[in-house]
DSSP file (Angstrom, degrees, kcal/mol; ACC not computed):
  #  RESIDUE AA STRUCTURE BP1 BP2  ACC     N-H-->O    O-->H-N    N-H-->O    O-->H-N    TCO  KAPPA ALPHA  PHI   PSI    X-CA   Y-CA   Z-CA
    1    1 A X              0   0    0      0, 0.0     2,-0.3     0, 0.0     0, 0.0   0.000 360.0 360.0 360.0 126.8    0.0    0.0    0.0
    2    2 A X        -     0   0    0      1,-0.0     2,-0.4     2,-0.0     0, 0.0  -0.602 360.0-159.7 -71.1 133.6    1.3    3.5   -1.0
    3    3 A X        -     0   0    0     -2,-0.3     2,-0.2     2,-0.0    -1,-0.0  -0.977   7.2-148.5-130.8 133.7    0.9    5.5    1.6
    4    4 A X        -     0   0    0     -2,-0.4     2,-0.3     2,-0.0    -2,-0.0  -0.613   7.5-167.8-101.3 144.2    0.8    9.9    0.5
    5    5 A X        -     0   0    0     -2,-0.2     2,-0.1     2,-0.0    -2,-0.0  -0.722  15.7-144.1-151.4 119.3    2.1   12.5    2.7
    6    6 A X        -     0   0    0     -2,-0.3     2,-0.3     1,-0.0    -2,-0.0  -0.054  17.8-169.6 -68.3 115.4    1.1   16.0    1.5
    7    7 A X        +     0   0    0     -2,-0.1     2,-0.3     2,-0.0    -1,-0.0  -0.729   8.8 177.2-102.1 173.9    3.6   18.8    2.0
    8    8 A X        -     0   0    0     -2,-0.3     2,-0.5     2,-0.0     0, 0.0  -0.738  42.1 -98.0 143.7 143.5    3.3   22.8    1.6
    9    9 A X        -     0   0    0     -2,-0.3     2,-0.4     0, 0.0    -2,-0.0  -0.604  35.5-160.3 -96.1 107.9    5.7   25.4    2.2
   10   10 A X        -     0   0    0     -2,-0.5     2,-0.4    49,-0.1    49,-0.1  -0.638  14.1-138.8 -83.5 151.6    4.9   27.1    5.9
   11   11 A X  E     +A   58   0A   0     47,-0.8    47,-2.3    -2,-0.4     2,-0.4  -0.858  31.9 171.0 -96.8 126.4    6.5   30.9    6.3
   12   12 A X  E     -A   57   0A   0     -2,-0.4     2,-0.3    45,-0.2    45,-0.2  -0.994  17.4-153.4-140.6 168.1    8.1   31.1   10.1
   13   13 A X  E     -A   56   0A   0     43,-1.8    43,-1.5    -2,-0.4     2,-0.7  -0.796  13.5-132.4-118.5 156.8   10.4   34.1   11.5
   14   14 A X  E     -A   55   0A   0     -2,-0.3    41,-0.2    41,-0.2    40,-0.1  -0.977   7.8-149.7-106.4 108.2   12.8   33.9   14.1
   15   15 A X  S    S+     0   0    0     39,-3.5     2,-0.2    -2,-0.7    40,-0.1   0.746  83.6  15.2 -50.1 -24.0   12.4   36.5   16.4
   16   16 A X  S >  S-     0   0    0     38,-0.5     3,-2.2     3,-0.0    -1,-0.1  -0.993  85.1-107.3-153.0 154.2   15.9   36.4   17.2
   17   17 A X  T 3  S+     0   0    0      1,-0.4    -2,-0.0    -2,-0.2    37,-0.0   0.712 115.6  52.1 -83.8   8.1   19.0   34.9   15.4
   18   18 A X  T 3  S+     0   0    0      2,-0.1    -1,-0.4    19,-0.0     2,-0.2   0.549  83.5 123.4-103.9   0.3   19.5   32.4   17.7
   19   19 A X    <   -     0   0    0     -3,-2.2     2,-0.3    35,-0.2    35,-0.1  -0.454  62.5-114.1 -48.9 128.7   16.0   31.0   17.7
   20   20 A X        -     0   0    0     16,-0.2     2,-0.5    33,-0.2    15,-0.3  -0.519  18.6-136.5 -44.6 100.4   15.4   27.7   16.9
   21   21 A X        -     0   0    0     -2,-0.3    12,-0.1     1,-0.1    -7,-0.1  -0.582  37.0-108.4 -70.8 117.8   13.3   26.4   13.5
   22   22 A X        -     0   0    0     -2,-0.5     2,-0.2    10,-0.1    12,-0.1   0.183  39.3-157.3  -3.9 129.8   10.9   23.8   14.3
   23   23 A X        -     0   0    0     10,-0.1    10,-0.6     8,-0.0    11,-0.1  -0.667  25.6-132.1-166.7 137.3   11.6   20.0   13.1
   24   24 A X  B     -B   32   0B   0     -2,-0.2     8,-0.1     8,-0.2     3,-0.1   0.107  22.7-156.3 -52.5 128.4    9.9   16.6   12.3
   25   25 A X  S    S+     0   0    0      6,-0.8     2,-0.3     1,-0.1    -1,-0.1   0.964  83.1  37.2 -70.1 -51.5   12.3   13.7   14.5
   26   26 A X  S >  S-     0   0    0      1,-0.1     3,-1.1     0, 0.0    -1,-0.1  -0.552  90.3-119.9-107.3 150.4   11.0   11.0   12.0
   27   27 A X  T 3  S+     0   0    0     -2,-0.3    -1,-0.1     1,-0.2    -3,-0.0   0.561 113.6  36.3 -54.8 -15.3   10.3   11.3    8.2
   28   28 A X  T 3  S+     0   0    0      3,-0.0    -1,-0.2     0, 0.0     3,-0.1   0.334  82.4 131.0-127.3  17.9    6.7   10.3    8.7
   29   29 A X    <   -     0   0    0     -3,-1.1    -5,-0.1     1,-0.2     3,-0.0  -0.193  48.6-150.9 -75.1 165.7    5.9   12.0   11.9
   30   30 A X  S    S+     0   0    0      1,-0.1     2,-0.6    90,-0.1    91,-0.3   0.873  80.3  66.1 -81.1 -49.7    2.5   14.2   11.9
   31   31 A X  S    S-     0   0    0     89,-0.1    -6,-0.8    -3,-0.1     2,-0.5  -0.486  70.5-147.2 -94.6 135.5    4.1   16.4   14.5
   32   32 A X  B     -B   24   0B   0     87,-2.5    -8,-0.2    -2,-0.6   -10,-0.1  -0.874  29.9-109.8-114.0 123.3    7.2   19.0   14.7
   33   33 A X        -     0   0    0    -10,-0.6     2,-0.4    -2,-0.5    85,-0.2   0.543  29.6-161.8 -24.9 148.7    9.4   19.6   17.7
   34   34 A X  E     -C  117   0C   0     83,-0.6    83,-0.9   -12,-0.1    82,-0.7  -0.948  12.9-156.9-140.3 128.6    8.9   22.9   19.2
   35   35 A X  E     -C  115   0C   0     -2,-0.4    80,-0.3   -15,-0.3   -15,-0.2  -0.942  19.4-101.6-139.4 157.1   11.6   24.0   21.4
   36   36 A X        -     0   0    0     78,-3.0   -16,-0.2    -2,-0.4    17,-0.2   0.080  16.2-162.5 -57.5 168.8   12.2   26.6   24.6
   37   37 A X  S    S+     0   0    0     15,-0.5     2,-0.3     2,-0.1    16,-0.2   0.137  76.7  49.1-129.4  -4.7   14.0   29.9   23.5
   38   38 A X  S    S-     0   0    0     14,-0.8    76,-0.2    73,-0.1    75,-0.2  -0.785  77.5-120.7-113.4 170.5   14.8   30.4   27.5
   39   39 A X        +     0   0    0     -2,-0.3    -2,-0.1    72,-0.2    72,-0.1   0.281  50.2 148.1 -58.4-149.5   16.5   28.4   31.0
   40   40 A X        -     0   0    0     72,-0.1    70,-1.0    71,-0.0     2,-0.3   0.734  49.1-125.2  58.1 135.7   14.4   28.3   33.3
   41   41 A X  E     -D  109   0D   0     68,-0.2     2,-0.7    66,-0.0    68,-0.2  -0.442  18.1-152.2 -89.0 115.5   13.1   26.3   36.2
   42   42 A X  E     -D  108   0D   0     66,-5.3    66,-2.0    -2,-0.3    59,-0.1  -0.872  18.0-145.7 -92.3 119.5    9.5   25.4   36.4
   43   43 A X        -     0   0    0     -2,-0.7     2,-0.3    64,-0.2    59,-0.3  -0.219  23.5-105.0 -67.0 155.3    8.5   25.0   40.1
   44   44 A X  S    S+     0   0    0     61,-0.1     2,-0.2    59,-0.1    59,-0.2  -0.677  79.1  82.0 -89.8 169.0    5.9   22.3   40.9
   45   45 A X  E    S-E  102   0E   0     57,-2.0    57,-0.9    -2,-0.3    59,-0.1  -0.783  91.2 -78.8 133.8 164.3    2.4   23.8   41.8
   46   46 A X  E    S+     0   0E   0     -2,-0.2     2,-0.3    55,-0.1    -1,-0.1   0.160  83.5 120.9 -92.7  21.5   -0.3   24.8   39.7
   47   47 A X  E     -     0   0E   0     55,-0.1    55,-0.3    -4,-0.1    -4,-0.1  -0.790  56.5-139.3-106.8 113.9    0.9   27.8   38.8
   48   48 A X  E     -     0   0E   0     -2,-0.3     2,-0.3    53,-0.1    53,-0.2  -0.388  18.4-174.0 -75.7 169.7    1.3   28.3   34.8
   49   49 A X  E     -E  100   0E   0     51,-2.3    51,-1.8    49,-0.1     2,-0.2  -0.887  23.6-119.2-156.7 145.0    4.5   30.1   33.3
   50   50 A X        -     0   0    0     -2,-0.3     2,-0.5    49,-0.2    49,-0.1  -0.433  13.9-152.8 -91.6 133.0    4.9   30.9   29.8
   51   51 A X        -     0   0    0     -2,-0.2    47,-2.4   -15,-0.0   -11,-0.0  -0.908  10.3-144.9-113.8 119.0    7.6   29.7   27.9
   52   52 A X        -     0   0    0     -2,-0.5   -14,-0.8    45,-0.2   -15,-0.5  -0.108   9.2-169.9-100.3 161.7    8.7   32.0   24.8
   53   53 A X        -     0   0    0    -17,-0.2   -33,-0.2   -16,-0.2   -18,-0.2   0.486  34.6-122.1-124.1  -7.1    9.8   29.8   22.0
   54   54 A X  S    S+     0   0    0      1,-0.2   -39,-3.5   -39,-0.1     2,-0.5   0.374  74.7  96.2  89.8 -26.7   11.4   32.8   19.6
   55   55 A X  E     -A   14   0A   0    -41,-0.2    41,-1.4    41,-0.2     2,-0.4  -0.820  53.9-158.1-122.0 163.3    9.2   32.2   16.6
   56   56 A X  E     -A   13   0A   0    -43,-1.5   -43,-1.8    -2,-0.5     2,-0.3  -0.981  17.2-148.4-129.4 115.2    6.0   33.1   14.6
   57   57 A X  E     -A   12   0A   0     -2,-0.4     2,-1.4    37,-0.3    37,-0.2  -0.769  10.0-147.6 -90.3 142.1    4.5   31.0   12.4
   58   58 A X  E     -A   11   0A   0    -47,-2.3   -47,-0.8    -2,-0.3     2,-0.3  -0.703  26.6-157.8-117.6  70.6    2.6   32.4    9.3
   59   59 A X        -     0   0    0     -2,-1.4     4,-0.1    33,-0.3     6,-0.1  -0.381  24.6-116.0 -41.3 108.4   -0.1   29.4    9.4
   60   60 A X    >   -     0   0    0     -2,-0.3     3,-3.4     2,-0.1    30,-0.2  -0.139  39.6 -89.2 -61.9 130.6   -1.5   29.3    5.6
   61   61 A X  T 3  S+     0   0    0      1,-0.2     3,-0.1    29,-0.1    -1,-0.1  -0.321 121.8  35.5 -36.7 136.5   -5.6   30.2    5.3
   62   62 A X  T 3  S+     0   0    0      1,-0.3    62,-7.9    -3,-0.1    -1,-0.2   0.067 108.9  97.4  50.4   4.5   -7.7   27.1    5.7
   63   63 A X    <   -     0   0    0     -3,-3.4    27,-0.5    60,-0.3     2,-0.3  -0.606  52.3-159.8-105.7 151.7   -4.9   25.6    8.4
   64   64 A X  E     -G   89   0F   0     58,-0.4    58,-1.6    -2,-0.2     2,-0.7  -0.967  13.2-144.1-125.9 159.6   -4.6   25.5   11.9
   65   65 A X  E     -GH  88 121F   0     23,-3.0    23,-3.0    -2,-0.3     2,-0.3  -0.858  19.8-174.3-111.7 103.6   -1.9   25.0   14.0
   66   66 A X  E     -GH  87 120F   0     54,-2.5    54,-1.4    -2,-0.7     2,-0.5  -0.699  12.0-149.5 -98.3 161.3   -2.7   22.9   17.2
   67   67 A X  E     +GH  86 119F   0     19,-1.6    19,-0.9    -2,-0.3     2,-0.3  -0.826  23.7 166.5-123.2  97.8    0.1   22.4   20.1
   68   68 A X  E     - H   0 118F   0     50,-0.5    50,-2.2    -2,-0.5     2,-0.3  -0.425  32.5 -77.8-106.3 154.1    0.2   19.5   22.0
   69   69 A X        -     0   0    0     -2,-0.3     2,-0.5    48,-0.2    48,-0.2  -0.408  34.0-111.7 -71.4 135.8    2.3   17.9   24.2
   70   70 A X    >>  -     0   0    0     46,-0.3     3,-2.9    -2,-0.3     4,-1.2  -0.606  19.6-142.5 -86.4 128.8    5.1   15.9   23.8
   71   71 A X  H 3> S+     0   0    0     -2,-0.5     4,-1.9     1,-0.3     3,-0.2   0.856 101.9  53.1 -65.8 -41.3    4.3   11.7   24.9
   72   72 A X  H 3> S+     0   0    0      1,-0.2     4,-0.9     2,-0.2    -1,-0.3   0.928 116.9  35.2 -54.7 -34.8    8.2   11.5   26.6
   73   73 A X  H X> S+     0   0    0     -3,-2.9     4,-2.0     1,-0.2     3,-0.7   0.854 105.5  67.4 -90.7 -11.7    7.7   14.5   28.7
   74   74 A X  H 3< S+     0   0    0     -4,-1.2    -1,-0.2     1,-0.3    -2,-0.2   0.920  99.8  56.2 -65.1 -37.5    4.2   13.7   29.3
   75   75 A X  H 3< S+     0   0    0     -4,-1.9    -1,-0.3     1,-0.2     3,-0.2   0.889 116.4  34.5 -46.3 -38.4    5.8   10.6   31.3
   76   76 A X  H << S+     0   0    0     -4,-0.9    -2,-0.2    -3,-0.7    -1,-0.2   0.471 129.9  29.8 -93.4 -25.0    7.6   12.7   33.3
   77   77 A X  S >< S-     0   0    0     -4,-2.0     3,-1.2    -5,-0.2    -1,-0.2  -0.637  81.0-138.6-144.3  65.9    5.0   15.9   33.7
   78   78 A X  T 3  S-     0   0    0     -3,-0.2    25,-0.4     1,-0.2    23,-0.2  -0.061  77.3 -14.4 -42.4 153.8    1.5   15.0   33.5
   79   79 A X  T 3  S+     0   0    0      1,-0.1    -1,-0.2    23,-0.1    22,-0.1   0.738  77.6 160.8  -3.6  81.1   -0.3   17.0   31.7
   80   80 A X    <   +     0   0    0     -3,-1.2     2,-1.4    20,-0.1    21,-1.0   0.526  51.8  91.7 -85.2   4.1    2.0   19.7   31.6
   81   81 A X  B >   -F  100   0E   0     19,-0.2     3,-2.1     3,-0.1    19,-0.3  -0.658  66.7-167.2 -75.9  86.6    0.4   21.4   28.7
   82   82 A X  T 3  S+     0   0    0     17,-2.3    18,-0.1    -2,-1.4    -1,-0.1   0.705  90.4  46.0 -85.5  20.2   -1.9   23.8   31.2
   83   83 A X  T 3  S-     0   0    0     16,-0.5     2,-1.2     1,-0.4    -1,-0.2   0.090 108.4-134.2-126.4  24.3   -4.1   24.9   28.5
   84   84 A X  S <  S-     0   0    0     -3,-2.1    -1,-0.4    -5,-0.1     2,-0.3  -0.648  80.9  -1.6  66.4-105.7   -4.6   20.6   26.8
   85   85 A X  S    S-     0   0    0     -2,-1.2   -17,-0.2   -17,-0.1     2,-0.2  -0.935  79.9-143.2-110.8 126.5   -4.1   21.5   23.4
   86   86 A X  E     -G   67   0F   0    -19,-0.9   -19,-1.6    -2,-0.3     2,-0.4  -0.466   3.5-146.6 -90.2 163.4   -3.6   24.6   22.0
   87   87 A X  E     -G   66   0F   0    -21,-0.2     2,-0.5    -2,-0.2   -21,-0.2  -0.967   8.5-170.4-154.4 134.0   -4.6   26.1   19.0
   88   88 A X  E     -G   65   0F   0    -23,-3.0   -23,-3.0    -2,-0.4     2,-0.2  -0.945  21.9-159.2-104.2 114.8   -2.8   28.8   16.6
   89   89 A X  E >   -G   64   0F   0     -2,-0.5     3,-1.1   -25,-0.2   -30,-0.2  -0.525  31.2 -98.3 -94.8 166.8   -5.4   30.2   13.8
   90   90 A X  T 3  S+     0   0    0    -27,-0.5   -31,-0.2     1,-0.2   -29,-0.1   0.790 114.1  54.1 -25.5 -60.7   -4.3   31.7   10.9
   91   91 A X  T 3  S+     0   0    0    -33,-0.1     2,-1.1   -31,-0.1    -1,-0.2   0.475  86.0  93.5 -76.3  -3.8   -4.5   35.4   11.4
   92   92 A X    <   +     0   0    0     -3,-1.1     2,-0.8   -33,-0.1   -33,-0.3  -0.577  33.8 149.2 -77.5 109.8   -2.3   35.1   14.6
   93   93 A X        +     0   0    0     -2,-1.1     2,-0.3   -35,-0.1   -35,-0.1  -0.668  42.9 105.6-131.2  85.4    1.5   35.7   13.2
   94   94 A X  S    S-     0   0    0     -2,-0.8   -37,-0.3   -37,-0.2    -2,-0.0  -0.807  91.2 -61.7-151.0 176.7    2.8   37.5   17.2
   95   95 A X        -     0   0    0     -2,-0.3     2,-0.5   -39,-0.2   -39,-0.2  -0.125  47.4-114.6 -63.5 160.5    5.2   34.6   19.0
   96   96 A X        -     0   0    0    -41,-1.4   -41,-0.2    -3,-0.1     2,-0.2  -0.818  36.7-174.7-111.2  94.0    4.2   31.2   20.1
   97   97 A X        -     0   0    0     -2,-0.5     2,-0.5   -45,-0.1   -45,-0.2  -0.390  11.7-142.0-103.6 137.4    4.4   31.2   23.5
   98   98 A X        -     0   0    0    -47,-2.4     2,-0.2    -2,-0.2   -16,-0.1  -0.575   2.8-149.8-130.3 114.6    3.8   27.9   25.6
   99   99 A X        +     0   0    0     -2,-0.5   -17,-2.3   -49,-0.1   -16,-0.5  -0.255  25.5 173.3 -59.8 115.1    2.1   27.6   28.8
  100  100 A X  E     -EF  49  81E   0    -51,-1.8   -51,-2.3   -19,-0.3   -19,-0.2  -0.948  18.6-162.1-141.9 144.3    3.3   24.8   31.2
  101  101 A X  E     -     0   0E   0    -21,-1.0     2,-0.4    -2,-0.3   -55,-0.1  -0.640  18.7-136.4-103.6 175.2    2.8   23.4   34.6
  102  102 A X  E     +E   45   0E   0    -57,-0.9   -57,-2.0   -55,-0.3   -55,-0.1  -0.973  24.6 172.0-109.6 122.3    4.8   21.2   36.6
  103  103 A X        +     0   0    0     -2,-0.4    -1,-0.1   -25,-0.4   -59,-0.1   0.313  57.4  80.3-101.0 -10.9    2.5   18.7   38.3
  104  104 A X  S    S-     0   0    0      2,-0.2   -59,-0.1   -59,-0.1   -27,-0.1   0.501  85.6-110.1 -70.4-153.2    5.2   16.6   39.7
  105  105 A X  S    S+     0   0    0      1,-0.1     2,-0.4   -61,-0.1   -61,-0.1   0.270  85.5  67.2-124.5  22.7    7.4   17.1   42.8
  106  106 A X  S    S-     0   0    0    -63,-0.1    -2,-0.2     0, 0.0     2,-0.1  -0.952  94.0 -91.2-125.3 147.3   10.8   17.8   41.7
  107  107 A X        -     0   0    0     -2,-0.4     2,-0.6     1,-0.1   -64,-0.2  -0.337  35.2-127.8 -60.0 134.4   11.7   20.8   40.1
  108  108 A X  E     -D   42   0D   0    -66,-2.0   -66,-5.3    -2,-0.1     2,-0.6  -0.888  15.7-159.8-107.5 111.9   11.7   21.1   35.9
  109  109 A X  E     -D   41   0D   0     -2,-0.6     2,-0.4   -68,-0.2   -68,-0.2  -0.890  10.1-174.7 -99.3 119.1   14.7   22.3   34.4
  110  110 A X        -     0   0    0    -70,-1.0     2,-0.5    -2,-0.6    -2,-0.0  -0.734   4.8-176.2-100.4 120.0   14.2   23.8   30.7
  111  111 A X    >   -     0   0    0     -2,-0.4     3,-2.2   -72,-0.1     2,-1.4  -0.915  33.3 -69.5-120.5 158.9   17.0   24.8   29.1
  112  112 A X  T 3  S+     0   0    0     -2,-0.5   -73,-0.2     1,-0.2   -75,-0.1  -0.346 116.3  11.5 -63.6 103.1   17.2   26.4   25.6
  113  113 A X  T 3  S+     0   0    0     -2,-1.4     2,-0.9     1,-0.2    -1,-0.2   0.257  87.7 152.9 145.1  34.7   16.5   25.0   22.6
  114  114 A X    <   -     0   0    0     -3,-2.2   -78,-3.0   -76,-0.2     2,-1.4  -0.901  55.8-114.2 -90.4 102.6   14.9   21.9   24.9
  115  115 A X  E     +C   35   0C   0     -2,-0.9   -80,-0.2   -80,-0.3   -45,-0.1  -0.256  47.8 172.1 -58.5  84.2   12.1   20.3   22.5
  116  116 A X  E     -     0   0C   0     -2,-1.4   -46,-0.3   -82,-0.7     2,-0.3   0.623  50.4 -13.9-101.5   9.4    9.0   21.2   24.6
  117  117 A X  E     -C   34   0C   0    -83,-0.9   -83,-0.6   -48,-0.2   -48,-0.2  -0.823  68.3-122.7-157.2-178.1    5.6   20.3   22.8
  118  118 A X  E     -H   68   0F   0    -50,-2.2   -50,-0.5    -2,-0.3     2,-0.4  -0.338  16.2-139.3-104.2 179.3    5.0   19.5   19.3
  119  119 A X  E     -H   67   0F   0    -52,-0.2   -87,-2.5    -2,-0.2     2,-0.4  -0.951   9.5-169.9-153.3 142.7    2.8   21.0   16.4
  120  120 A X  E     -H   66   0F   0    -54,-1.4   -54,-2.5    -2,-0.4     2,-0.4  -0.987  18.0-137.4-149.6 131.0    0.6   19.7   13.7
  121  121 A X  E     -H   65   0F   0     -2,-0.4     2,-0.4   -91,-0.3   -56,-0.2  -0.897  28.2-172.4-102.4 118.4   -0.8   21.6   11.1
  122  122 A X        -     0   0    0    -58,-1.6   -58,-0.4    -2,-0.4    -2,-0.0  -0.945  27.2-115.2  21.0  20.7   -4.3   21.2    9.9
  123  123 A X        -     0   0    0     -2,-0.4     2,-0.3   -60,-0.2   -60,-0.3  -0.086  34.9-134.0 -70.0 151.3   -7.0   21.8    7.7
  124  124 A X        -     0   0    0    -62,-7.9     2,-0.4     2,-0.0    -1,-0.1  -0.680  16.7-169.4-100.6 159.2   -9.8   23.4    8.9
  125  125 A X        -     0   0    0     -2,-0.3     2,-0.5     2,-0.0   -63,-0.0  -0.991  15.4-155.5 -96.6 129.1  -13.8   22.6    8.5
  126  126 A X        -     0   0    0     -2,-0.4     2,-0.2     2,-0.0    -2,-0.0  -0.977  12.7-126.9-111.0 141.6  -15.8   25.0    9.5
  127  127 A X        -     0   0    0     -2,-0.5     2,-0.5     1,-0.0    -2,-0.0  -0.418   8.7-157.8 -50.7 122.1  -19.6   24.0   10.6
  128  128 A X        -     0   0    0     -2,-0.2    -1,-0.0     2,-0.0    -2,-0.0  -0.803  25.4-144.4 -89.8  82.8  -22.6   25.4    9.4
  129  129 A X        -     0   0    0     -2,-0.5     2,-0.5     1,-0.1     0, 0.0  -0.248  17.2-162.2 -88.0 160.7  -25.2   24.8   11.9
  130  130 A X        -     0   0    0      2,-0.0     2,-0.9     0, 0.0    -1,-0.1  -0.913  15.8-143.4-125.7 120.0  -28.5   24.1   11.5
  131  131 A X        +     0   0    0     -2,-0.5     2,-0.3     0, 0.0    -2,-0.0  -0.745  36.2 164.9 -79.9 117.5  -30.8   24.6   14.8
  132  132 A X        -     0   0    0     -2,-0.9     3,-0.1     1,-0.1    -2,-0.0  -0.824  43.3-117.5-117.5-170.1  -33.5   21.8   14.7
  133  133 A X  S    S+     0   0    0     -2,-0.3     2,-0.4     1,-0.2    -1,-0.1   0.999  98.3  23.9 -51.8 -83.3  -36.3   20.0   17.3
  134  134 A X  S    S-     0   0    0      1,-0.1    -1,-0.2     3,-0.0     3,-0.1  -0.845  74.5-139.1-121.2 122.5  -34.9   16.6   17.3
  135  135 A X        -     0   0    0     -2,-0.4     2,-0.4    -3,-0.1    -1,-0.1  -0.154  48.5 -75.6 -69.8-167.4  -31.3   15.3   16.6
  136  136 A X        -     0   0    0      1,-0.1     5,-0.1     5,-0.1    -1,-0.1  -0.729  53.7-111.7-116.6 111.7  -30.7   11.7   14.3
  137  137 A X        +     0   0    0     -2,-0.4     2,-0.2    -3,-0.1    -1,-0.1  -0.368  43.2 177.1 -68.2 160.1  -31.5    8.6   16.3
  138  138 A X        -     0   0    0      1,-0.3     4,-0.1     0, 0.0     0, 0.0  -0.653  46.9-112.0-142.6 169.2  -28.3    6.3   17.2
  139  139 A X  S    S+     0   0    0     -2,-0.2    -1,-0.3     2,-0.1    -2,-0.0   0.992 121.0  56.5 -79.7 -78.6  -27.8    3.2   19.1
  140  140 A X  S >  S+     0   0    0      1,-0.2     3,-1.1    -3,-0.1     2,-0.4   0.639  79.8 174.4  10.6 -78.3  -25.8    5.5   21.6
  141  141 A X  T 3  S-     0   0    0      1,-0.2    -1,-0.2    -5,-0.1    -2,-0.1  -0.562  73.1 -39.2  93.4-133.1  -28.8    7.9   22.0
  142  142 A X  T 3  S+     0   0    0     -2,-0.4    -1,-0.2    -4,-0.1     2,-0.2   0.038  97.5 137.8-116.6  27.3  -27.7   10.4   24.8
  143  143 A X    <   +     0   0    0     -3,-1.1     2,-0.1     1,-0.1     3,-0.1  -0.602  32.6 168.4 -85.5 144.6  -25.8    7.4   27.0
  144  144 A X    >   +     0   0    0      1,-0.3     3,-1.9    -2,-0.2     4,-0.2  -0.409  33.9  37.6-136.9-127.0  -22.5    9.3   28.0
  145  145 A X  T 3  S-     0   0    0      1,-0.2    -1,-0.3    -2,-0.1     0, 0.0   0.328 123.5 -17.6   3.0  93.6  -19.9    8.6   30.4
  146  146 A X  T 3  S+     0   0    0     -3,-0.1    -1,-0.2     1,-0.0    -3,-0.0   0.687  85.5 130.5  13.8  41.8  -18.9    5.0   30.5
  147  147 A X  S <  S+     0   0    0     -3,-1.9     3,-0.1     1,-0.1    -2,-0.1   0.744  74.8  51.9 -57.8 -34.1  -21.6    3.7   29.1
  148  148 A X  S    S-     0   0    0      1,-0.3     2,-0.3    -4,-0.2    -1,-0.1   0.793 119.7-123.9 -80.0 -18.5  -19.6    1.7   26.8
  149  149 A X              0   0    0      1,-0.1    -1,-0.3     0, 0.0    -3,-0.0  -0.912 360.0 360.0 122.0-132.7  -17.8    0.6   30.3
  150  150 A X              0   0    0     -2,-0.3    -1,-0.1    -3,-0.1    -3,-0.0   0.120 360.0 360.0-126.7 360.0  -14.7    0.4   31.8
């Protein structure tokens, strides 16, 4: 089986010359590395702090850019992402800044140019909704939370 994997040319700036470009680890991954552009010690606690990454990406019209976490540090820092997935729309071209906690108990040392979430570009759908009465029966119905079980 041939398997296709579409490319297009993204525009990004480095905010500074030492900033870091984004880059795929594997030749077929979906996501590319995003990495700090400072040091700094993330404390544990729930308290978020922003981490500048140094670039702006010029997401092409119909695209989105979501930001997600990366699965290695996720071992290490549950859900350090503190906002889940993020999402960069088009018209945004200002820095991509990423918001992390430490949930752990030992201290998280970031240094620069330290791969801290990933990114995957998009297309978007956008929804045209239609208000009706009654939605489209399923087997499912309105069962939610483990309903299918455990």
């Amino acid at each position: 089986m041939e398997i296709l994997i579409y490319t297009m040319k993204v525009k990004i700036k480095k905010l500074h010359k030492d900033a870091i470009i984004p880059e795929y680890q594997k030749v077929d991954d979906a996501g590319f590395d995003i990495c700090s552009d400072i040091d700094t010690n993330i404390y544990p606690g729930n308290k978020p702090k922003m981490i500048t990454t140094g670039i702006s990406i010029e997401v092409p019209k119909g695209y989105v850019l979501t930001i997600r976490q990366r699965s290695g540090l996720s071992i290490i820092y549950p859900n350090y992402l503190s906002i889940g997935v993020g999402t960069v729309d088009s018209g945004y071209l200002g820095e991509i800044f990423v918001p992390v906690v430490n949930n752990s108990s030992s201290v998280w040392g970031i240094k620069r140019g330290d791969r801290i979430v990933q990114g995957i570009i998009h297309p978007i759908i956008q929804a045209q909704f239609e208000e009706v009465n009654e939605l489209s029966k399923t087997d499912r119905g309105e069962e939610g939370f483990g309903s299918t079980g455990v």
